[in-house]
C-alpha positions in Angstrom: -24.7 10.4 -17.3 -27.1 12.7 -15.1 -25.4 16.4 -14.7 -24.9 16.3 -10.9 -27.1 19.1 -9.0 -26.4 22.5 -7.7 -27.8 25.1 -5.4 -26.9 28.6 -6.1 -28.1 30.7 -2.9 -28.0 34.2 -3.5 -30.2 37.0 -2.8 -29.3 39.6 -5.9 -31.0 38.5 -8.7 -28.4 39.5 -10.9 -25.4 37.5 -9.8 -28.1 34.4 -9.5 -28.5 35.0 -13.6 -25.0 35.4 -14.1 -24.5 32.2 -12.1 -27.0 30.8 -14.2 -25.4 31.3 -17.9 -22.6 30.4 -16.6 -23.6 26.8 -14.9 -26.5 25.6 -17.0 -24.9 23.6 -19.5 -22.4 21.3 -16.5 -25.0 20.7 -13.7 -28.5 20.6 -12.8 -29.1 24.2 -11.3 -31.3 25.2 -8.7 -31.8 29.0 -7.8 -32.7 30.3 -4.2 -32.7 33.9 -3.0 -33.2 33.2 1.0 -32.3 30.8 3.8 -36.0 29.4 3.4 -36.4 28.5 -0.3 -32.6 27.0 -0.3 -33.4 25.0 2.6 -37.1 23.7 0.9 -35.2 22.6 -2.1 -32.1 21.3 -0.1 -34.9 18.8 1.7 -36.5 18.1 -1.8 -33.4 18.0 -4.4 -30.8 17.0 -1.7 -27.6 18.5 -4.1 -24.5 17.7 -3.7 -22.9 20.7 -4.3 -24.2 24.4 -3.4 -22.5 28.3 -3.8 -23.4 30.5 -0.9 -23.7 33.8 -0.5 -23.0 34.5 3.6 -25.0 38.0 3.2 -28.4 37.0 3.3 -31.7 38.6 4.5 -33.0 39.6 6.7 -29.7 41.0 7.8 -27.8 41.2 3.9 -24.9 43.6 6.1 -23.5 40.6 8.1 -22.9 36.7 8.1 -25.3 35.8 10.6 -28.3 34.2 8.5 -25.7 33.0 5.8 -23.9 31.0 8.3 -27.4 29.7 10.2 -27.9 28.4 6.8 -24.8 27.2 6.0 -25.6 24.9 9.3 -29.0 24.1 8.5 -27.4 22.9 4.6 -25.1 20.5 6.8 -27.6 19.3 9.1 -30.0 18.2 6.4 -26.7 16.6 4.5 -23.6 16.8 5.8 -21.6 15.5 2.9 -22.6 18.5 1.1 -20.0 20.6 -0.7 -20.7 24.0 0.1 -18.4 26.8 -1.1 -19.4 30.3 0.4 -19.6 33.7 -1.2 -18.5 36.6 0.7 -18.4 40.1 -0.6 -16.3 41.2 2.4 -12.1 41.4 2.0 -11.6 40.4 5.3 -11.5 36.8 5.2 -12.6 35.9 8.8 -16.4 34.8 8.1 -15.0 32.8 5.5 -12.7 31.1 7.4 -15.1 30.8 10.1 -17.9 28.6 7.2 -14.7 26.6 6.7 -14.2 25.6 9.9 -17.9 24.7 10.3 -17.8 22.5 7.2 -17.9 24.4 4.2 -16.0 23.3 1.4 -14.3 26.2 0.1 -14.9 30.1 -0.3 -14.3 32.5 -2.8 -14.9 36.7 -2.9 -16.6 38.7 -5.2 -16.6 40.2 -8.0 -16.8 36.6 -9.5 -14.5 35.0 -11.2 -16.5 32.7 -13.3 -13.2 30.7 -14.1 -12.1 30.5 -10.6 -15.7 29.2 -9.6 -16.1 26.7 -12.1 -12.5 25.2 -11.0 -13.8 25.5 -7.3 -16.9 23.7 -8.2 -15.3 20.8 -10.5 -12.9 19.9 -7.6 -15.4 20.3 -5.2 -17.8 17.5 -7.5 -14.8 15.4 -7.8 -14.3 15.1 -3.9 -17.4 14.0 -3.0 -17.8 11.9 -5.9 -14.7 9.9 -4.1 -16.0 10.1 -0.7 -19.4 8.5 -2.3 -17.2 6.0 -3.6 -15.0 5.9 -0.7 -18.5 4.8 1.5 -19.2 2.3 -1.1 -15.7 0.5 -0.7 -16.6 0.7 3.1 -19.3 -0.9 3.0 -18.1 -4.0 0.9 -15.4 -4.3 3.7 -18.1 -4.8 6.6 -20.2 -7.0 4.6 -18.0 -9.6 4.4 -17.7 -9.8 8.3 -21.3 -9.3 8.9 -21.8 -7.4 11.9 -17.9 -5.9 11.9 -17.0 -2.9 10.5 -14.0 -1.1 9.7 -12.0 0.2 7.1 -9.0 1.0 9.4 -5.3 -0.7 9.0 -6.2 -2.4 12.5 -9.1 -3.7 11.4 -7.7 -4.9 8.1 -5.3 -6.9 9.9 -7.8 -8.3 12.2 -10.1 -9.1 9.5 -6.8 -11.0 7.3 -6.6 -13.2 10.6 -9.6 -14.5 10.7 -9.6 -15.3 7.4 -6.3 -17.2 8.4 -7.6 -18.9 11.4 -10.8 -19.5 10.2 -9.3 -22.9 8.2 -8.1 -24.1 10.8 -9.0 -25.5 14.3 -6.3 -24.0 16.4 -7.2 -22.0 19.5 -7.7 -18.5 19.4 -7.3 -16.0 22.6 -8.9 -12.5 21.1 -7.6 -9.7 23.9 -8.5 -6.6 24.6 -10.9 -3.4 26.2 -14.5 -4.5 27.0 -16.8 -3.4 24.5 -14.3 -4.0 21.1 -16.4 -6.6 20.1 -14.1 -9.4 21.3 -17.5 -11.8 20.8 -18.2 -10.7 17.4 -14.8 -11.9 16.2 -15.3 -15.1 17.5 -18.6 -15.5 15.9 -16.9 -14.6 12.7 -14.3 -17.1 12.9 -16.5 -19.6 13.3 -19.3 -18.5 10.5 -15.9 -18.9 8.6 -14.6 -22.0 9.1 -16.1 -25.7 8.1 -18.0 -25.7 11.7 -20.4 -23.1 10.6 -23.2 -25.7 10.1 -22.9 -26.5 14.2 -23.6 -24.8 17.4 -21.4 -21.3 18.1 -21.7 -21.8 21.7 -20.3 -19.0 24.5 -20.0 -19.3 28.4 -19.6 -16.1 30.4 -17.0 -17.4 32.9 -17.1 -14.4 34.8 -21.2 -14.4 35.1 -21.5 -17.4 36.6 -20.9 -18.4 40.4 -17.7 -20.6 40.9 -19.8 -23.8 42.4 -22.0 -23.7 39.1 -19.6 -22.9 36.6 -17.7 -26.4 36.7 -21.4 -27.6 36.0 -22.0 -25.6 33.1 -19.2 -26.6 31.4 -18.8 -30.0 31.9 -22.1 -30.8 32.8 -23.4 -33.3 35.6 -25.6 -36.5 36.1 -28.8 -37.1 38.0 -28.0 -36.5 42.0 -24.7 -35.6 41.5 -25.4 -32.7 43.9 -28.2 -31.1 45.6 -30.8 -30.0 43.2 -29.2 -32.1 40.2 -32.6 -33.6 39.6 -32.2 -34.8 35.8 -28.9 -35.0 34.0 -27.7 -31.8 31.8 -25.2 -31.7 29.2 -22.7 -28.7 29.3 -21.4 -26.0 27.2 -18.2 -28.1 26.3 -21.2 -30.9 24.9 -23.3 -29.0 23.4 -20.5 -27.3 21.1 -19.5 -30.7 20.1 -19.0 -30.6 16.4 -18.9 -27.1 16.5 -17.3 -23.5 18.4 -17.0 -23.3 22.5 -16.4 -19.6 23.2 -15.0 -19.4 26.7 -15.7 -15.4 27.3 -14.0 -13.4 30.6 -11.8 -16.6 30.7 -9.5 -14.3 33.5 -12.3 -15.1 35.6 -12.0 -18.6 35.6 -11.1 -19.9 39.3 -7.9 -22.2 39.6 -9.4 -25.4 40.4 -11.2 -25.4 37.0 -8.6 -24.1 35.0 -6.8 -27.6 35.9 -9.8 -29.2 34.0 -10.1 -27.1 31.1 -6.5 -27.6 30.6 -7.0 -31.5 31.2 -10.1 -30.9 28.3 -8.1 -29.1 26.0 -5.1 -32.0 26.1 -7.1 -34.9 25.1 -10.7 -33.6 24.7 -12.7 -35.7 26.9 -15.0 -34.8 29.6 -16.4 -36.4 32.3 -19.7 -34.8 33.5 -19.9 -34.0 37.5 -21.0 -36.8 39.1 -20.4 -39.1 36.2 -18.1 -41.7 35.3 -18.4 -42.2 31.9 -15.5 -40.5 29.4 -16.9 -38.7 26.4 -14.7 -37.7 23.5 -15.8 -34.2 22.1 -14.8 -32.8 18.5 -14.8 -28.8 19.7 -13.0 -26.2 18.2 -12.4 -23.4 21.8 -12.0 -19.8 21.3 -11.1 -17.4 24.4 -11.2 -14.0 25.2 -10.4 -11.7 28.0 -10.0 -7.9 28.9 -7.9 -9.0 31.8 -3.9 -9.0 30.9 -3.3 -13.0 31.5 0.7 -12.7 32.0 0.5 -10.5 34.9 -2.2 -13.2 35.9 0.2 -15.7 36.1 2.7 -13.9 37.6 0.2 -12.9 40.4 -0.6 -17.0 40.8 -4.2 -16.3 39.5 -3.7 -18.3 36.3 -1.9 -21.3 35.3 0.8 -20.4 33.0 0.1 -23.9 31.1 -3.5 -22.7 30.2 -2.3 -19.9 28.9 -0.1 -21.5 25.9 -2.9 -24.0 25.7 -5.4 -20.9 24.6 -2.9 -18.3 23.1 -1.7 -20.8 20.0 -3.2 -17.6 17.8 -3.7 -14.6 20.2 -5.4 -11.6 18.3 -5.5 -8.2 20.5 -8.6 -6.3 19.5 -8.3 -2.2 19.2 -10.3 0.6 21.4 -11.9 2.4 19.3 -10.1 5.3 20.1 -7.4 3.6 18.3 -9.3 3.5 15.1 -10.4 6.5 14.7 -11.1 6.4 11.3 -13.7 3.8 11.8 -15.6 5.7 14.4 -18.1 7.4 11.8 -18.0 4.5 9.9 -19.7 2.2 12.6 -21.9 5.1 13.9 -23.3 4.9 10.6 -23.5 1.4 10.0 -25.2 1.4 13.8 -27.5 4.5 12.4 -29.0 2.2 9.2 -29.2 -0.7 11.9 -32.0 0.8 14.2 -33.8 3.0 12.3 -35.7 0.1 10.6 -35.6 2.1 7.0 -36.2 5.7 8.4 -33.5 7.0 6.7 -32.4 8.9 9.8 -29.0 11.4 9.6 -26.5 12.8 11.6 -26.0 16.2 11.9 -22.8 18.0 11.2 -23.0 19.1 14.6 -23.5 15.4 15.6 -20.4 14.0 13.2 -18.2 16.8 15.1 -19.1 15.2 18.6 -18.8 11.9 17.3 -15.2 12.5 16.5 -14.4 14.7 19.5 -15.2 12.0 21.8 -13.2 9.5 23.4 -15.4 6.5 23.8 -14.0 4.9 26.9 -16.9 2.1 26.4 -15.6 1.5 22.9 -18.0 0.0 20.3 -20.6 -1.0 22.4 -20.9 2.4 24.3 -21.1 3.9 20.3 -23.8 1.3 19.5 -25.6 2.2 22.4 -25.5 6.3 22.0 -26.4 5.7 18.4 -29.8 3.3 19.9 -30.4 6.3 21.8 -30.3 8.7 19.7 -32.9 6.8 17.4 -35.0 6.2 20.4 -35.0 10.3 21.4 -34.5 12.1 18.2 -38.0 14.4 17.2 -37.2 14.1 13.5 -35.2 12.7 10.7 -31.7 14.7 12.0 -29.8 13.1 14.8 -28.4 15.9 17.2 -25.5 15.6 19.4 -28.4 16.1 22.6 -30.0 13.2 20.9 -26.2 10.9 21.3 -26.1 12.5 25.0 -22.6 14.0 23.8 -23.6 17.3 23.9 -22.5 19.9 27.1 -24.7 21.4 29.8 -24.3 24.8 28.4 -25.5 24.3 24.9 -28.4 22.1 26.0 -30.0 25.2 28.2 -29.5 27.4 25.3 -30.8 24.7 23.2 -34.0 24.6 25.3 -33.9 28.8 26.1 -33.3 28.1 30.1 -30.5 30.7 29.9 -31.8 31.9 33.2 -30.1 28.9 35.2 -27.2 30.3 35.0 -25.1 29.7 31.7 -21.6 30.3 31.4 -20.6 32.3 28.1 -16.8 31.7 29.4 -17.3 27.8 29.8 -19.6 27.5 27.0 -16.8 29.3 24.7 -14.3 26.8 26.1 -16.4 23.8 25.4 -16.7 25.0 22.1 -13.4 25.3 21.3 -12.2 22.1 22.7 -14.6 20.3 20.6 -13.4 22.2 17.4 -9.8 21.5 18.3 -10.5 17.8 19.1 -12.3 17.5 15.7 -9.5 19.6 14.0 -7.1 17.4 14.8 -8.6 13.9 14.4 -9.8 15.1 10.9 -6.0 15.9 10.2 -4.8 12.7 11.0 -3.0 14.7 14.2 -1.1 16.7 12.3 -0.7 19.6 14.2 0.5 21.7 11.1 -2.4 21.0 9.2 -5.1 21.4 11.8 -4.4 24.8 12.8 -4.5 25.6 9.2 -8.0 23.6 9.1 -8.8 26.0 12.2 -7.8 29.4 10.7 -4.9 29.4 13.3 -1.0 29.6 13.3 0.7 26.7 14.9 2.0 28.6 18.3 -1.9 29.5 18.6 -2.9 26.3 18.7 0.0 24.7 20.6 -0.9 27.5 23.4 -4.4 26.3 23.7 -3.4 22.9 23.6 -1.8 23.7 26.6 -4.4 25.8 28.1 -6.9 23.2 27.7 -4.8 20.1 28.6 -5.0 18.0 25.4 -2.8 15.4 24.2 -1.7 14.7 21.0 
């Protein structure tokens, strides 16, 4: 097997020779002495793992290019395991690397033991998280378009599987935007219909004197306009899926006909006379909660048990936050036709900081965006539209219309919180330890700042 890479960034030559000796014979070293040279061969090498040294030049007395670097490492590959080097006691710049993604620090004088333990665990980790990505992306092959690793998602996808051999009626629930369509699709692609039409109606897109129309369909003359005769939805499914999307929509009158369709499947078309027996398997969804429907007389409690033999409530994607990245990703390889385009580390924060009210679909759509807007092969979180008003005028030097160091510092920390804890699984415990900060610290701003855990 190939030794895996690694960057040693340091500007005294001879710790970079010590480092040298001491790595050559485990990985495949690369030497830098300044931000510029590591970054060249970061873009060129792309190594998993580098050791950084947070004093670099121009200003060797403090952190400031080490940790522009450090940012620059993780914007060119944020799965990069970067431990930093710091030749200063006090261990707040460290800390400070760690909590914008470095892997792990150490202090000098070196101790070569210590480092090559630091840098075998470090290689270790990201060899599972490689792996860990692999796994993933078995999972959302199977289901096409539908991704997730989550426990939710898991469940969902053992369903389908379940329902899929079968012709039972399915009711998928839940948030617009959780990709109640997508399941659908997938339970028919599935099943034995697959060869057949997947056909959806939008019964909340279409007016209520047309709707019974498109449906059931309707003869020549049968009303004004009804110039030849049309099949409808329910017809042209037949062999196959009817997917009755927004089905909360659906007025009264013609829920007393679906119902009649779903008891004996036959259909008479509007205007028509003729019965016609249809072999159709009908799938539902809504975002609407259908037992307070009935009990506010907007839908027939009947229809409901008719639809719900399977009901299968689809998550918000703030309640699988796990998957979040995943599908960003997955979305990210989509619509960049082969440009291998990335997300920042600064992009993968916001990602996970947000709440995405518009679930999946508002995540598909930042991620189209960002392709769209993005200058080069990094995405930035200006590029997603997640990032605030403050950092984009410093991003594009307007500090003169009037930016506020006190609300930009609070943005800031928010978003570092938020990511803290959604990284830690909301364990408060181990995300103000992520953060550098004791537990009544954090509770405190919690408070200050209004978030919930």
């Amino acid at each position: 097997m190939p030794k895996p890479k690694i960057l040693v960034i340091d500007d005294d030559e001879p710790i970079r020779t010590q480092m040298k000796w001491a790595l050559i014979q485990d990985y495949d070293l690369f030497l830098a002495k300044d931000g510029l040279e590591a970054v060249q061969i970061m873009k060129k090498e792309a190594p998993p793992l580098v050791t950084l040294d947070l004093g670099l030049p121009p200003t060797p007395e403090d952190t400031v290019e080490g940790i522009r670097v450090l940012e620059q490492i993780l914007d060119i590959e944020p799965s990069t395991k970067v431990v930093v080097v710091t030749g200063n006691p006090d261990k707040s710049a460290a800390l400070k690397a760690i909590s914008l993604g470095a892997h792990d620090f150490f202090t000098k004088p070196i101790d070569l033991t210590e480092l090559k333990a630091i840098l075998k665990r470090a290689c270790y980790v990201h060899s599972l998280e490689r792996e860990c990505q692999n796994l993933q992306k078995q999972v959302y092959q199977q289901f096409s378009d539908m991704v997730g690793s989550s426990s939710r998602m898991q469940e969902i996808f053992s369903t389908i599987k379940k329902v899929s051999t079968t012709d039972v009626p399915v009711l998928i629930t839940g948030e617009s935007g959780t990709g109640k369509e997508l399941v659908a699709r997938a339970i028919h692609s599935n099943s034995s219909r697959n060869t057949r039409p997947f056909i959806p109606i939008n019964c909340g897109a279409i007016p209520e004197n047309l709707l019974e129309s498109e449906l059931f369909g309707h003869e020549k003359g049968a009303f004004t306009g009804a110039h030849v005769q049309r099949k409808g939805k329910t017809e042209l499914a037949k062999g196959g899926t009817l997917f009755l999307d927004e089905i909360g929509e659906m007025p009264l009158q013609l829920q007393v006909k679906l119902l009649r369709f779903l008891q004996d499947f036959k259909i008479e078309r509007v205007g028509g006379r003729e019965e016609l027996e249809l072999d159709v398997r009908v799938i539902a969804a809504t975002n609407k909660d259908l037992k307070k429907q009935i009990e506010d007389g907007k839908f027939r409690e009947d229809l409901y048990y008719r639809l719900a033999v399977v009901t299968l409530e689809m998550p918000a994607l703030r309640e699988r936050s796990s998957d979040t990245l995943l599908l960003a990703r997955f979305f990210l390889q989509k619509f960049s036709n082969g440009a291998q385009k990335k997300l920042s580390a600064k992009s993968i924060e916001a990602i996970n900081a947000y709440n995405w009210p518009g679930n999946v679909r508002e995540l598909e759509n930042k991620i189209r965006r960002a392709v769209t807007l993005a200058e080069d092969q990094t995405i930035t979180p200006f590029d997603l539209g997640l990032g605030s008003e403050a950092e984009a005028s410093v991003e594009n030097g307007n500090d003169e219309q009037g930016l506020n160091m006190k609300k930009a510092v609070e943005d800031l920390e928010v978003r570092l919180i938020h990511a803290a804890i959604l990284r830690n699984d909301r364990n408060i415990s181990k995300a103000a330890e992520d953060l550098g900060l004791s537990r009544p610290t954090l509770y405190s701003l919690l408070k200050k700042y209004g978030i919930t855990v």
